[in-house]
Structure formats: structure tokens, C-alpha cells
MIBA-226646 format. One record per residue (C-alpha): residue in three letters; z, x, y. Coordinates in nm, 2 decimals, padded with zeros to 4 digits, always signed. Example, Ala and Ser with C-alpha at 12.3 -4.5 7.8 and 13.67 -1.06 7.14 Angstrom:
2
["ALA"; [+00.78; +01.23; -00.45]] ["SER"; [+00.71; +01.37; -00.11]] 
//
This chain:
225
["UNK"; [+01.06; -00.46; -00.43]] ["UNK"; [+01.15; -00.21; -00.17]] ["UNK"; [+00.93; +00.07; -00.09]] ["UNK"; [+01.01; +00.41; -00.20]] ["UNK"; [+01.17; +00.71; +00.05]] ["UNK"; [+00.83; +00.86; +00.20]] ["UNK"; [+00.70; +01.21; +00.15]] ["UNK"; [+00.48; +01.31; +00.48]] ["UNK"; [+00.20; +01.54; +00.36]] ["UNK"; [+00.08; +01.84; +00.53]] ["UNK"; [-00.20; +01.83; +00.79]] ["UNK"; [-00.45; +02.06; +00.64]] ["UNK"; [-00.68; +01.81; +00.54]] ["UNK"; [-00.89; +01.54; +00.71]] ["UNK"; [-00.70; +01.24; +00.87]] ["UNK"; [-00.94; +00.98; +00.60]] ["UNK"; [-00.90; +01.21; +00.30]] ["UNK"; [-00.49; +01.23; +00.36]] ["UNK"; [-00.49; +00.78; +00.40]] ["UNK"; [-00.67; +00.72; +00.09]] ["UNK"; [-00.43; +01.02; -00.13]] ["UNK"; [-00.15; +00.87; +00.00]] ["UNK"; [-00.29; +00.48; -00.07]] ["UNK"; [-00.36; +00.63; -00.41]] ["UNK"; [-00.05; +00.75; -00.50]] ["UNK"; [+00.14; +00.47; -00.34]] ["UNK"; [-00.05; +00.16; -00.47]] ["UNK"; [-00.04; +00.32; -00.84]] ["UNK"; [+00.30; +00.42; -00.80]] ["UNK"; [+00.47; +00.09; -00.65]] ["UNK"; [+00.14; -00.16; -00.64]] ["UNK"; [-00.09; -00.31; -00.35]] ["UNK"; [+00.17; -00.57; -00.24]] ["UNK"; [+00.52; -00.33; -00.24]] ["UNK"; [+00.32; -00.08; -00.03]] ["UNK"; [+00.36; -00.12; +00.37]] ["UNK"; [+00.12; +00.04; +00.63]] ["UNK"; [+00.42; +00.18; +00.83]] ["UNK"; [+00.50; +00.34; +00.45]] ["UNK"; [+00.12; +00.46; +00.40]] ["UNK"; [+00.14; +00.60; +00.77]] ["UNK"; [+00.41; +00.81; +00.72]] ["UNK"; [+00.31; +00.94; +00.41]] ["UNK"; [+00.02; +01.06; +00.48]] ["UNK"; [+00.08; +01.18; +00.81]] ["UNK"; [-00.11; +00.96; +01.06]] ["UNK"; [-00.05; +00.70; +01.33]] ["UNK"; [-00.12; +00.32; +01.32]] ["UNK"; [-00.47; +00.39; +01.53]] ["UNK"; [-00.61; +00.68; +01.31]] ["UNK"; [-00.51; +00.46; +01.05]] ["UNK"; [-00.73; +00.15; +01.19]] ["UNK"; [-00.98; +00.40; +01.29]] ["UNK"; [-01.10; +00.50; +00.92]] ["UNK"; [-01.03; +00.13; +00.77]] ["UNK"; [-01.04; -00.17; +00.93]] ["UNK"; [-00.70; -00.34; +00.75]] ["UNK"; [-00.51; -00.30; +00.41]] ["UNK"; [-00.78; -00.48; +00.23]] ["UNK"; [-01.01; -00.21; +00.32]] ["UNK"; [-00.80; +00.07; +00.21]] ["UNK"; [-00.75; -00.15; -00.07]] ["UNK"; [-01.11; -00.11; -00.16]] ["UNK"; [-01.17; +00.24; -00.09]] ["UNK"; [-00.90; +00.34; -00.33]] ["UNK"; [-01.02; +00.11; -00.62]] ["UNK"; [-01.37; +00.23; -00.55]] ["UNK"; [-01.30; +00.59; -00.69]] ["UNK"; [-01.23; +00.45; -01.00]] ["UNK"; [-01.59; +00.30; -01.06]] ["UNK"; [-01.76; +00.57; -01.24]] ["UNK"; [-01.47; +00.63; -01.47]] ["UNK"; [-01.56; +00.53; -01.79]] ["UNK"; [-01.91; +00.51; -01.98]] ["UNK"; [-02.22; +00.60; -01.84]] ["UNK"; [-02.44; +00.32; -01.71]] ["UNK"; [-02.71; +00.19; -01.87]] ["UNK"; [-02.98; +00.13; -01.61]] ["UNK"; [-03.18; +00.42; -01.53]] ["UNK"; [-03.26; +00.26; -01.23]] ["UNK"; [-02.90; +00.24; -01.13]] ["UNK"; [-02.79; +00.60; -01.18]] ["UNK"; [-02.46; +00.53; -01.02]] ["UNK"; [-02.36; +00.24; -01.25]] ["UNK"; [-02.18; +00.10; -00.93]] ["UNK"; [-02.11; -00.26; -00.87]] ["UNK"; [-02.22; -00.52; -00.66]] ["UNK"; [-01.98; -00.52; -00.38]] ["UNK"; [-01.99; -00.89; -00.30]] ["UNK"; [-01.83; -00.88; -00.64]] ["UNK"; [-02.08; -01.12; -00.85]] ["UNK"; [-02.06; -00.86; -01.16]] ["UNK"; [-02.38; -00.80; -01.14]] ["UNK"; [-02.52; -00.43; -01.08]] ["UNK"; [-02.57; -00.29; -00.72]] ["UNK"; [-02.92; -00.21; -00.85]] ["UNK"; [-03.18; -00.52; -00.92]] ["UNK"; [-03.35; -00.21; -01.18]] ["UNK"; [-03.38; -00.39; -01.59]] ["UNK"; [-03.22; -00.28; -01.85]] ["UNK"; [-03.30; +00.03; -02.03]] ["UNK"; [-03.56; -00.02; -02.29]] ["UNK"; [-03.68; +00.17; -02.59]] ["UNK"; [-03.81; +00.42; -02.35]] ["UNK"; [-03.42; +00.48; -02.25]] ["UNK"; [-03.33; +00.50; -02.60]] ["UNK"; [-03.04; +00.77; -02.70]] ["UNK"; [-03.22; +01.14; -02.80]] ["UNK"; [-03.14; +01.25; -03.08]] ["UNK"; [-03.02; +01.57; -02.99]] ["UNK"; [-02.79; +01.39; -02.71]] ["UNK"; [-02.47; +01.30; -02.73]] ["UNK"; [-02.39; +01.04; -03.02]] ["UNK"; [-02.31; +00.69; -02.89]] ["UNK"; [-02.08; +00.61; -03.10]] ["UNK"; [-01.84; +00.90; -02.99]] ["UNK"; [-01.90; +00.80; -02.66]] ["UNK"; [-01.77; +00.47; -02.67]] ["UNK"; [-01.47; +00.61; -02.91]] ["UNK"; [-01.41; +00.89; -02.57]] ["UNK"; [-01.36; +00.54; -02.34]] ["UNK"; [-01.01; +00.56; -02.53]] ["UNK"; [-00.93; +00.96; -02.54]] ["UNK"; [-00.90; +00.91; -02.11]] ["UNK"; [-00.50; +01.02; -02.05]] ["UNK"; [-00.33; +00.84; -01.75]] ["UNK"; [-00.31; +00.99; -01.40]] ["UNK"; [-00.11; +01.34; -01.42]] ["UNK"; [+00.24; +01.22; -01.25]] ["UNK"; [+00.62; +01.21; -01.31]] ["UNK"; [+00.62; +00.82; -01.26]] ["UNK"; [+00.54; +00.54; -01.51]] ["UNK"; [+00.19; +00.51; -01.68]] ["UNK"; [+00.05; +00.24; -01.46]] ["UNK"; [-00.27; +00.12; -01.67]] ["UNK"; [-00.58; +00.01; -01.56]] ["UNK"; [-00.56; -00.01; -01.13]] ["UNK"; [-00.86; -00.35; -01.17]] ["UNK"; [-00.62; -00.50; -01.40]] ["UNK"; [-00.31; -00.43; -01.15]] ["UNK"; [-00.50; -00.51; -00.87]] ["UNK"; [-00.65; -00.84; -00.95]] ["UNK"; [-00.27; -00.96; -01.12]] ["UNK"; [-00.14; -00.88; -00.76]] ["UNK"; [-00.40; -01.08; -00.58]] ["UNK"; [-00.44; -01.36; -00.82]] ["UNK"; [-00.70; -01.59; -00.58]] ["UNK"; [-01.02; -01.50; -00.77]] ["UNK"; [-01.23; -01.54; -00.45]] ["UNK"; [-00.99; -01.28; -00.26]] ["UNK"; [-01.25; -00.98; -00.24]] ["UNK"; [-00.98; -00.72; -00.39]] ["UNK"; [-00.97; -00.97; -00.67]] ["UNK"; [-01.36; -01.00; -00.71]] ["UNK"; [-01.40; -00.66; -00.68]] ["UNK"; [-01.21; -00.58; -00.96]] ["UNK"; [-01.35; -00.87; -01.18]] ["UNK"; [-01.77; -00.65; -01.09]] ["UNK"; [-01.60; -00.35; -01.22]] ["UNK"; [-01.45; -00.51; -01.53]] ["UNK"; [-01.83; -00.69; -01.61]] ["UNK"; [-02.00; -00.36; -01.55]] ["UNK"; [-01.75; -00.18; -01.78]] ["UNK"; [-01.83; -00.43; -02.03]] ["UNK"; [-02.16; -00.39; -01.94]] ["UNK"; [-02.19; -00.01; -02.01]] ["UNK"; [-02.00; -00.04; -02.32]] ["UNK"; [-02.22; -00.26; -02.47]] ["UNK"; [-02.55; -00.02; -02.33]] ["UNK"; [-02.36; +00.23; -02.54]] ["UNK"; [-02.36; -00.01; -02.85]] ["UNK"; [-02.74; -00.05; -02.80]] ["UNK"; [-02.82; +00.29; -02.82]] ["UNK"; [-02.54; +00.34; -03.14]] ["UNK"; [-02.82; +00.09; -03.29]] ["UNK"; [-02.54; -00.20; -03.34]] ["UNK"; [-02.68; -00.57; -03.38]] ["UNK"; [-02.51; -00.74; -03.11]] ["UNK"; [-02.45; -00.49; -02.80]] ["UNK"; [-02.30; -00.74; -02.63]] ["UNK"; [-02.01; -00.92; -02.83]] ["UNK"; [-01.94; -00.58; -02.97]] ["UNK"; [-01.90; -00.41; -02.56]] ["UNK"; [-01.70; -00.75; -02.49]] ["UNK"; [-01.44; -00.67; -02.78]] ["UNK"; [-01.41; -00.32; -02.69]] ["UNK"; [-01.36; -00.40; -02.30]] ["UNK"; [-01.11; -00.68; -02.44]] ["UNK"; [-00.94; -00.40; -02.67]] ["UNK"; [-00.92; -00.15; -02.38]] ["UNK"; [-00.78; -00.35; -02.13]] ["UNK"; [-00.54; -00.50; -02.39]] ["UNK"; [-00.42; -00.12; -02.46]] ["UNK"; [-00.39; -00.05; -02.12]] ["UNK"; [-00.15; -00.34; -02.05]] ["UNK"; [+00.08; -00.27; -02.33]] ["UNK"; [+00.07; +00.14; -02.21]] ["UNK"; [+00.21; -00.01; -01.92]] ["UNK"; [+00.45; -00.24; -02.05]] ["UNK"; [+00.64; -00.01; -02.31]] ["UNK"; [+00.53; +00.32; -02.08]] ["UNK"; [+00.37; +00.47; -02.38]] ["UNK"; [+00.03; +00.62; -02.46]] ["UNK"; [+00.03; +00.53; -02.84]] ["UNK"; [-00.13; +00.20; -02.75]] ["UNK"; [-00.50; +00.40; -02.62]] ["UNK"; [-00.48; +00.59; -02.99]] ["UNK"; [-00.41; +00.29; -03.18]] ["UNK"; [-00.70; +00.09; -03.00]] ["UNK"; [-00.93; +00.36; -03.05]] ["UNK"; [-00.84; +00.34; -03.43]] ["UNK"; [-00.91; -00.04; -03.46]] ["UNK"; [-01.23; +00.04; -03.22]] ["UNK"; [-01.37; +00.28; -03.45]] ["UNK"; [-01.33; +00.02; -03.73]] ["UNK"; [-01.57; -00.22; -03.48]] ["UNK"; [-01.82; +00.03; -03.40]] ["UNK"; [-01.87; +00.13; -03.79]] ["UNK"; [-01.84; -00.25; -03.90]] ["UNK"; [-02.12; -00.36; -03.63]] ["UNK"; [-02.38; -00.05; -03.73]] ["UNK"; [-02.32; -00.09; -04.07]] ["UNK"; [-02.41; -00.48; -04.02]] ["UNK"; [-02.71; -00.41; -03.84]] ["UNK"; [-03.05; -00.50; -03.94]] 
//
């Protein structure tokens, strides 16, 4: 792949801030591996040294950009981990030690109903731009660096548990009788819908997932007990 004609952006805003929009809108746009730092540079305006001055290498910028996308998506569960972020050594495991939420933690009644919460995990649109949908960026990132010890790649394999994760803290609190296998199907159904968006460039994938997810969620509450 070649790398696209670049579009220097304007100087009004700090040096790190104009780096990590222009890594964002180049690595969803063209991917991690198409995407030069002589191309990233110019885009957003900077030399080589400012460059290396707010990240140490690509693999750094690499992780700053996929880091922004961490709290999209369900809340956590841990109240002890109010963040929900991952463990950045990229285990899967939480970045807080905190337990699980128990029956203390449990959804108020007059709060917002689980189950539409984990239905709204489907109603997210893609990024507002003129190119191609590009899906999930942990899914593109880890098929672009396939070694699953790479740090990219274990970073986005944390996010992916913890997603799972909070999906299935969601399915506790809808009452469901196993949390788990039923947030491990809808993680499997998300990321399934987000492949296909990008494969025939189409949104219709997200709204027929959430149809088949809503037929999970009612199926796993209504087997409960």
C-alpha cells in the first residue's frame, strides 16, 4: 500500500494533541503498517524531534491512539476500578486488583436497565468521515501485528477481555444465569459485526447483530433461575 497525499494541519493546537489527531486519522484511514513517520510528521505539522519528544517510537504512538478507545463501550463493572482500564502489560486482566461488584453493586432500580445497555453496545455509529467504515481499531490493530506477544498486539487482546468482561457485568446485573458465556457471545457477536461492516462497508451488520443480541439477552433472562 502506498500512503495517501498528506494534509498538514494548522498550528493552533499543541505539538502532542496535533501527533496523536493526525495518528488517529491516519492509522484508521490506511492502518498501523501503511502509515510512515515522515507521513504522520507532515500531517500533523511537526518535525522528526518533536515527534520523538512526545513518543518514544511508532509503537508508542501506536498505543496512545488505541488507548482512547478503552472506555468506549459498556461501563465497567468494578467499582473499585472506575476507569474500567486495562492492564497495560496486556494480561486481560483489570488495571485495578478491586473484586468484582457484589450484591451491594447491584443495578438500582430506578437506573438505567441493563439490558438496554448492552443492546446500546450495538447503536455506537462509526467514526464521522468520508472514508471507508474501518470497524473495530483492536481488531485492525492486532490482524496488522499478528505476534501475539508484540505489545500492540497484547494490548488490544486486554481491551477485548475487559469488553467481554463488562458485557458480561452488564448481564449480571440484567439478572441473566450465566454472565459470562452470555458477555463472551455478545463480544463474539460484536466483533463479528464489526468485521463484516468493514468488509462490505455497510452499517446493516451492527443492526442485524443487535437483533440476534436482543434474542440472547431475552433467551438467557428468561432461562434464569
Amino acid at each position: 500500500m502506498t500512503e495517501t497525499s498528506p494534509v498538514r494541519r494548522r498550528r493552533g493546537r499543541g505539538a502532542k494533541e496535533r501527533i496523536l489527531e493526525a495518528a488517529t486519522e491516519l492509522f484508521t484511514a490506511q492502518g498501523v503498517n501503511a502509515t510512515g513517520m515522515d507521513q504522520l510528521t507532515t500531517v500533523a505539522g511537526v518535525s522528526k524531534r518533536t515527534l520523538y519528544t512526545h513518543f518514544t517510537g511508532k509503537e508508542d504512538l501506536v498505543h496512545a491512539y488505541l488507548r482512547q478507545f478503552e472506555d468506549v463501550g459498556p461501563p465497567p463493572e468494578t467499582a473499585a476500578d472506575p476507569t474500567g482500564a486495562v492492564d497495560p502489560t496486556g494480561s486481560g486482566a483489570p488495571a485495578s486488583s478491586g473484586a468484582a461488584a457484589g450484591p451491594a453493586a447491584a443495578a438500582d432500580p430506578g437506573g438505567p436497565d441493563p439490558r438496554e445497555q448492552l443492546l446500546a453496545v450495538f447503536d455506537r455509529k462509526p467514526r464521522d468521515t468520508a472514508g471507508p467504515i474501518r470497524g473495530c481499531p483492536f481488531l485492525n490493530a492486532a490482524v496488522e501485528v499478528p505476534d501475539p506477544e508484540h505489545p500492540v498486539h497484547r494490548l488490544a487482546a486486554a481491551y477485548k477481555s475487559e469488553f467481554a468482561r463488562r458485557l458480561a457485568g452488564l448481564a449480571r446485573r440484567a439478572g441473566v444465569r450465566d454472565p459470562d458465556e452470555l458477555g463472551e457471545q455478545l463480544a463474539l457477536l460484536y466483533d463479528g459485526a464489526a468485521v463484516r461492516s468493514t468488509a462490505l462497508n455497510s452499517d446493516r451488520p451492527a443492526a442485524h447483530a443487535r437483533s440476534v443480541a436482543a434474542l440472547l439477552i431475552d433467551a438467557a433472562i428468561d432461562g434464569k433461575g
